[in-house]
N, C-alpha and C positions, 0 to 999 in steps of 0.2 A: 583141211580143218585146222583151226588154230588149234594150240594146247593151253590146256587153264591152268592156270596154275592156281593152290590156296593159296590164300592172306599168309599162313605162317612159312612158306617158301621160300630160303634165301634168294633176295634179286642180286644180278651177278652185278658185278660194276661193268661200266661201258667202257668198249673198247675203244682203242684205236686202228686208225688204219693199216698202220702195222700189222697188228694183231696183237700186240701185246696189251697188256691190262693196264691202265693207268689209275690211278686214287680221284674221286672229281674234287676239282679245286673250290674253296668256299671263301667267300670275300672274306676279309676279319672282321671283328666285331668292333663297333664303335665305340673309339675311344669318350670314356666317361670323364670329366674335369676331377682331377683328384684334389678334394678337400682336404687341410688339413686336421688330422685325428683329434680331435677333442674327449677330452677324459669325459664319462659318463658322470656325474654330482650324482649321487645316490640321495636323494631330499629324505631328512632326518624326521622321523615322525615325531607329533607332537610331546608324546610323554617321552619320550628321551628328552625332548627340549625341556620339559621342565623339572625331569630328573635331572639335567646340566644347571638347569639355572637353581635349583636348592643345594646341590652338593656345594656351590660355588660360597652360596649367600652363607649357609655352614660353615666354610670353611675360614669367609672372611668378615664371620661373628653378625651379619645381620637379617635378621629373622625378619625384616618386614617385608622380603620380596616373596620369602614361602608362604604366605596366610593367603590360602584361597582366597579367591574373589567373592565376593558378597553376590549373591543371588538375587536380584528383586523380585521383589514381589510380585506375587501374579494377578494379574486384573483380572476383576470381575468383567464375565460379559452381562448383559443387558439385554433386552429384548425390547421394544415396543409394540402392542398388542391393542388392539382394538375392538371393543364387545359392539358388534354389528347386526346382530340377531339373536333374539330368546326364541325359542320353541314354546307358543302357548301351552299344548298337548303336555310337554313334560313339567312345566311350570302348576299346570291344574295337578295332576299326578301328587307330583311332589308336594303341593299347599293341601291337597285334600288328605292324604296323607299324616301331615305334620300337626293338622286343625287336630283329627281323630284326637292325635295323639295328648295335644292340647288341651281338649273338652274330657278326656280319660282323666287327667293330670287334674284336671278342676273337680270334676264329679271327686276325685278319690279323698283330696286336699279339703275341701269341704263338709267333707263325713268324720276325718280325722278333728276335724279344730270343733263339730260342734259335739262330736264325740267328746273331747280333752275339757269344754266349757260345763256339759253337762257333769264332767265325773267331778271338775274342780270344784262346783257349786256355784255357780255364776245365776244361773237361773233361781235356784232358790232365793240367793240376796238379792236379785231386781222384783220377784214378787213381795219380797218382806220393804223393799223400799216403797215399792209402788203402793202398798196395802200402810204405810203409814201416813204416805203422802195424802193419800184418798180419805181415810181416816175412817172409812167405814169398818167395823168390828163382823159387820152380820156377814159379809159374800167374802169371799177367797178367792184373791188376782191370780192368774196363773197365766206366764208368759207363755207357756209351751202350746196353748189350748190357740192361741195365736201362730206361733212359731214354732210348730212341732218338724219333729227330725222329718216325718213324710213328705210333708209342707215343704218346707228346705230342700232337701233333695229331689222331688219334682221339678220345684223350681230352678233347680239348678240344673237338671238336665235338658231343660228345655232352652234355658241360654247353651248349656253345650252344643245341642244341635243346630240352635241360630248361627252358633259361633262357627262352625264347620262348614256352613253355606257359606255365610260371607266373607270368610277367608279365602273358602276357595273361589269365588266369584272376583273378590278384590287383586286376586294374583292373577287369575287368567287376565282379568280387563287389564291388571297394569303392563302383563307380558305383552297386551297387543300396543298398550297406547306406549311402550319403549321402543317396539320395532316401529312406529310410524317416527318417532321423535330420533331414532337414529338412523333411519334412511333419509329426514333432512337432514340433521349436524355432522353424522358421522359416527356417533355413537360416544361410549365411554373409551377411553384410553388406558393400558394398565401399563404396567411397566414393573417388566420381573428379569430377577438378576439369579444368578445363578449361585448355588451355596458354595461357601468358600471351606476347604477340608485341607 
C-alpha cells in the first residue's frame, strides 16, 4: 500500500544516485531590457497653477492676469411643443363651469347697477322727462311699471341660462372641430423657454 501523505507535508528534495541530496536546479529568470530611470513629473494641480501665476503677476505689479475670467452667460433652453389634441369632455367641464360662473357674475352685476340707478334717482327724472314731453297733466308715466327690478332680473336670468348652454356647446363643438383641424395641419406650435434665475 502506498502512504499518503497531507498537502502540508514537507516533500524531500530528490536524490541522487549517489544518495546524496542535491538542491533542483531552476533556469534563471529572463533577462528584462533595462530602461533607463526616468524621474516621475508629479503634474501640479491646477490651483497651485494659479496660485503661481498671481503671486508672479503681484509681484511684477500687473493685476490683469489675476481677474477671473468672465463667466458667460447661460442660455436659455427652448422647447418646441405642439398642441395636437384637446379632450372635448374636459373642454365642456371646464366651459360649463366657467359659463355658471359668468351668468352668476351677470345676474349679480345687474341687480347692483339697477339697484345704484334706482337709489341715485334716475328713474324718477326719466318719468318727469317723459310726463313733460307727453304733456299730459291728468296720468303719471312711470318707467318702472314697464321696467320693473322683477322684470329685469327675470330677464336676465334667462339670458344667464341661454348663455351657459351656448357656451358650453360653443367650446365642446370647437374642441372637436380643433382636433379634426390639427390631425390635418399638425396643430398649434408653442414654444417655451425656460426662466432665467
Amino acid at each position: 500500500m502506498a502512504d499518503r501523505r497531507s498537502d502540508d507535508s514537507p516533500v524531500a528534495p530528490p536524490r541522487s544516485l549517489s544518495g546524496r541530496r542535491t538542491d533542483p536546479v531552476l533556469p534563471p529568470p529572463p533577462e528584462q531590457p533595462q530602461q533607463p530611470a526616468k524621474q516621475e513629473e508629479k503634474p501640479k494641480s491646477r490651483g497651485a497653477e494659479k496660485i503661481a501665476a498671481i503671486v508672479a503677476a503681484s509681484k511684477s505689479g500687473d493685476t490683469s492676469k489675476s481677474a477671473p475670467p468672465r463667466v458667460p452667460p447661460r442660455r436659455v433652453r427652448r422647447a418646441r411643443l405642439r398642441l395636437t389634441h384637446v379632450d372635448p369632455w374636459s373642454v365642456m367641464k371646464t366651459s360649463f363651469l366657467l359659463s355658471i360662473a359668468l351668468g352668476i357674475v351677470t345676474v349679480v352685476s345687474v341687480a347692483i347697477v339697477w339697484t345704484v340707478l334706482g337709489a341715485a334717482g334716475v328713474w324718477e327724472s326719466i318719468d318727469a322727462t317723459v310726463s313733460d314731453v307727453v304733456g299730459d297733466s291728468g296720468s303719471t308715466f312711470s318707467i318702472e311699471d314697464y321696467l320693473g327690478m322683477s322684470r329685469v332680473m327675470g330677464f336676465t336670468m334667462i339670458i344667464a341660462v341661454v348663455d351657459v348652454i351656448l357656451v358650453t356647446v360653443i367650446a365642446t363643438l370647437g374642441a372637436f372641430l380643433y382636433n379634426l383641424a390639427a390631425a390635418l395641419l399638425g396643430g398649434i406650435e408653442v414654444v417655451l423657454a425656460e426662466e432665467e434665475r
